[in-house]
C-alpha positions as CSV (number, residue, x, y, z in Angstrom):
1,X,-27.2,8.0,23.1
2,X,-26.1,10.9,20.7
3,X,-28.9,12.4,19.3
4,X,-29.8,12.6,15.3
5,X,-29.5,17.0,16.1
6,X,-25.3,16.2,17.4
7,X,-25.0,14.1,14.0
8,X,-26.3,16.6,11.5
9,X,-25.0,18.9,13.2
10,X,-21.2,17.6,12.0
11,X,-22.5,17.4,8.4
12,X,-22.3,13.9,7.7
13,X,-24.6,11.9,5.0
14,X,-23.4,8.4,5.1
15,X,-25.8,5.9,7.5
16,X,-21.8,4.3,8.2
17,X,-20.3,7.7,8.9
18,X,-23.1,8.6,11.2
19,X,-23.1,5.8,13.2
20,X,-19.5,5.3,13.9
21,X,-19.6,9.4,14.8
22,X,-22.7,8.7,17.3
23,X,-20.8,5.6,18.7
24,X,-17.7,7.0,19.1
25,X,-19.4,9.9,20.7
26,X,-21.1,7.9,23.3
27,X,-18.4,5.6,24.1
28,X,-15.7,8.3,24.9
29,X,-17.6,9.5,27.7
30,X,-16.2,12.2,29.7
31,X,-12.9,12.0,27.6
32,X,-11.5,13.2,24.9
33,X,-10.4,10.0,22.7
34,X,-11.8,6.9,23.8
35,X,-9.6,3.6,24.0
36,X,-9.4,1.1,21.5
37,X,-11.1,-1.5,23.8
38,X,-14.3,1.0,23.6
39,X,-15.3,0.5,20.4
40,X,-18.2,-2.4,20.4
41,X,-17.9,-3.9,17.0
42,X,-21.6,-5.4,17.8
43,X,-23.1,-1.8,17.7
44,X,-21.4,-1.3,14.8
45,X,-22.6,-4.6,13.0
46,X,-24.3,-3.5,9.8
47,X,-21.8,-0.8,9.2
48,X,-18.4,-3.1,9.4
49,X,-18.0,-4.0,5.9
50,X,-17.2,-0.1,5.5
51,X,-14.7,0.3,8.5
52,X,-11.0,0.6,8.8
53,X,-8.5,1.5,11.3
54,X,-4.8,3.1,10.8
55,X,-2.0,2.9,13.1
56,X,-0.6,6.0,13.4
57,X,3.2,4.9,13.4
58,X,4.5,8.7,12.8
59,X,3.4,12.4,11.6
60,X,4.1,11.1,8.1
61,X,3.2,7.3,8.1
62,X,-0.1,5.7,8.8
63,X,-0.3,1.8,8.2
64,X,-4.2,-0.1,7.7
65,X,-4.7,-1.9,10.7
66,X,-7.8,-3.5,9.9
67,X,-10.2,-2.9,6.6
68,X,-13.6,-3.7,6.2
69,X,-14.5,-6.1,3.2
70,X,-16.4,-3.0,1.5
71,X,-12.6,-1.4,0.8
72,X,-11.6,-4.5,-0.5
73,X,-14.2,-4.5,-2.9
74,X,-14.3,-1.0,-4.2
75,X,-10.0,-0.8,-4.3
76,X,-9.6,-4.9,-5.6
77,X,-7.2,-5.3,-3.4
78,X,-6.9,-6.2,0.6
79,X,-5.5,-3.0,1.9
80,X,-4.7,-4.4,5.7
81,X,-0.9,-4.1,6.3
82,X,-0.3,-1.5,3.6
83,X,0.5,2.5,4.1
84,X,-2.0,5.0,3.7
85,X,-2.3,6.6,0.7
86,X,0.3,4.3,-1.1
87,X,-1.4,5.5,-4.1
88,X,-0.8,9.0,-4.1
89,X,2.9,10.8,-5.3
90,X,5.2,11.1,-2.1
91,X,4.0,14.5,-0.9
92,X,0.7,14.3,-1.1
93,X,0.9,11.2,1.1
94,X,3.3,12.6,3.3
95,X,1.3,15.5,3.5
96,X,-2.6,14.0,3.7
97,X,-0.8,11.8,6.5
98,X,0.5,14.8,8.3
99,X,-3.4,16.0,7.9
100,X,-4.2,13.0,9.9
101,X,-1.9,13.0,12.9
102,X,-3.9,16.4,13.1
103,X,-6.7,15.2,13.9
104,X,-4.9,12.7,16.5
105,X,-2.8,15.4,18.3
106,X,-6.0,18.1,18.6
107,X,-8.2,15.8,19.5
108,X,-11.0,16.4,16.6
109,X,-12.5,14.3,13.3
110,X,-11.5,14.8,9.8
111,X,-14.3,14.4,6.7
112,X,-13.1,14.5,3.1
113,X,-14.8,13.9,0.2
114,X,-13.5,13.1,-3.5
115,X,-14.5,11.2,-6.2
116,X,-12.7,7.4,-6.8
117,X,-12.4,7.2,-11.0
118,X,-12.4,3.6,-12.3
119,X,-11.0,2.7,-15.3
120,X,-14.0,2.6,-17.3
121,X,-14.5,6.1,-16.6
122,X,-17.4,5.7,-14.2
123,X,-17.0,8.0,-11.2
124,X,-18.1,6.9,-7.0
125,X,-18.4,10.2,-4.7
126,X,-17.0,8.8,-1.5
127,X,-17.4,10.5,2.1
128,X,-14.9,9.4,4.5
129,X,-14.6,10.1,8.3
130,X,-11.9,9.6,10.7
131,X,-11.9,9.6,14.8
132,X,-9.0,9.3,16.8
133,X,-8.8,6.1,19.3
134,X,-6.5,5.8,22.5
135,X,-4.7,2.6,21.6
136,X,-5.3,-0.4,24.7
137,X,-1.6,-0.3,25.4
138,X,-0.5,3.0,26.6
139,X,2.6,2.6,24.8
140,X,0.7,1.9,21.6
141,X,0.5,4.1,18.7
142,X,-2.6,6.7,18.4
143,X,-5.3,4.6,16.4
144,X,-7.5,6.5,13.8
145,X,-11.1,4.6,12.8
146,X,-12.7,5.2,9.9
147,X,-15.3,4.8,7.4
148,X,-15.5,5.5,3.4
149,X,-18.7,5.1,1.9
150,X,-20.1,5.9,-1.6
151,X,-22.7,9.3,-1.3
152,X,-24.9,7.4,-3.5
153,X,-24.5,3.7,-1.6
154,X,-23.3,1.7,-4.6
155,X,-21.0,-1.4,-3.5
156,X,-18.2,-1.8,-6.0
157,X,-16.8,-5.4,-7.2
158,X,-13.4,-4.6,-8.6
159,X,-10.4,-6.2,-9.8
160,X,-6.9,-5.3,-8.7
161,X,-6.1,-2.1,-10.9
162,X,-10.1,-0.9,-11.7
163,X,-9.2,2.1,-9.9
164,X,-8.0,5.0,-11.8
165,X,-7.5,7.6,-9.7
166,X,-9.3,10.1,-7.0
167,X,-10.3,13.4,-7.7
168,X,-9.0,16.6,-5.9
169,X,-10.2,16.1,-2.0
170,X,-12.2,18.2,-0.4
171,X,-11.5,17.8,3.7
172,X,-12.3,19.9,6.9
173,X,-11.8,18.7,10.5
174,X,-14.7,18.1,13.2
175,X,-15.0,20.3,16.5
176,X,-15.6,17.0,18.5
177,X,-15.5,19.6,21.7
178,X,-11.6,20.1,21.8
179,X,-11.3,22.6,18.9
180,X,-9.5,21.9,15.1
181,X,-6.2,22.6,13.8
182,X,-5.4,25.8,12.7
183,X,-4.9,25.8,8.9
């Protein structure tokens, strides 16, 4: 089992984001990625609500593959099925997405923080993490897993439209043992 020295180590704060980093860790073995089929949603039991997947279909599109009810919540709407950062103009998706396949192609985590900004003004500091996953199928797409949490551990009830926007994000990719992107 990872140790709590490993997980500090990557800078984490969220409980979710921490336990889907030690999990991953110990599932993947002696590899760089585990496989889809690796990931024991039991051990990840309290932390569900506040995980995702994205297929990876190309550099520039990643499509939810499964979102935790804890998404649904804070966003107000059920994000499985739609693309990544839907929200955001063109290039920054394109370019956040492109981000991504980083971390799949290296192999290495990506952390970013930002701020969602409801419509009432109120503001949620979010930390998200992303691993890469082997999909089952050999033939499958590369599979990201996730976690967003709030830093302060608020759960959000919204309704479709509550959020505003995000603020600028801050993001830096994790030396999982295989090394990061260059910039």
């Amino acid at each position: 089992m990872t140790d709590e020295a490993e997980l500090d180590r990557h800078g984490l704060e969220t409980g979710p984001s921490r336990l889907l980093l030690g999990h991953w860790l110990d599932v993947r073995g002696e590899e760089p990625v585990p496989r889809r089929a690796d990931i024991d949603p039991g051990a990840l039991k309290w932390a569900l609500p506040h995980i995702f997947m994205l297929n990876m279909v190309a550099a520039d599109t990643a499509i939810y593959r499964l979102v935790g009810t804890a998404h649904r919540a804070r966003w107000g709407i059920e994000l499985t099925g739609h693309v990544w950062g839907e929200f955001l103009d063109i290039g920054q998706r394109v370019d956040r997405t492109r981000r991504l396949w980083r971390a799949v192609d290296q192999p290495c985590g990506f952390t970013a923080r930002y701020d969602v900004v409801f419509a009432s003004g109120a503001h949620d500091p979010v930390e998200t993490l992303l691993l890469p996953l082997r999909p089952n199928d050999p033939s499958g797409c590369p599979i990201l897993i996730g976690t967003g949490n709030s830093r302060r551990q608020i759960e959000w009830v919204n309704q479709p439209g509550s959020v505003a926007s995000r603020t600028a994000e801050q993001f830096r990719f994790l030396d999982l043992g295989y090394g990061i992107p260059a910039n």
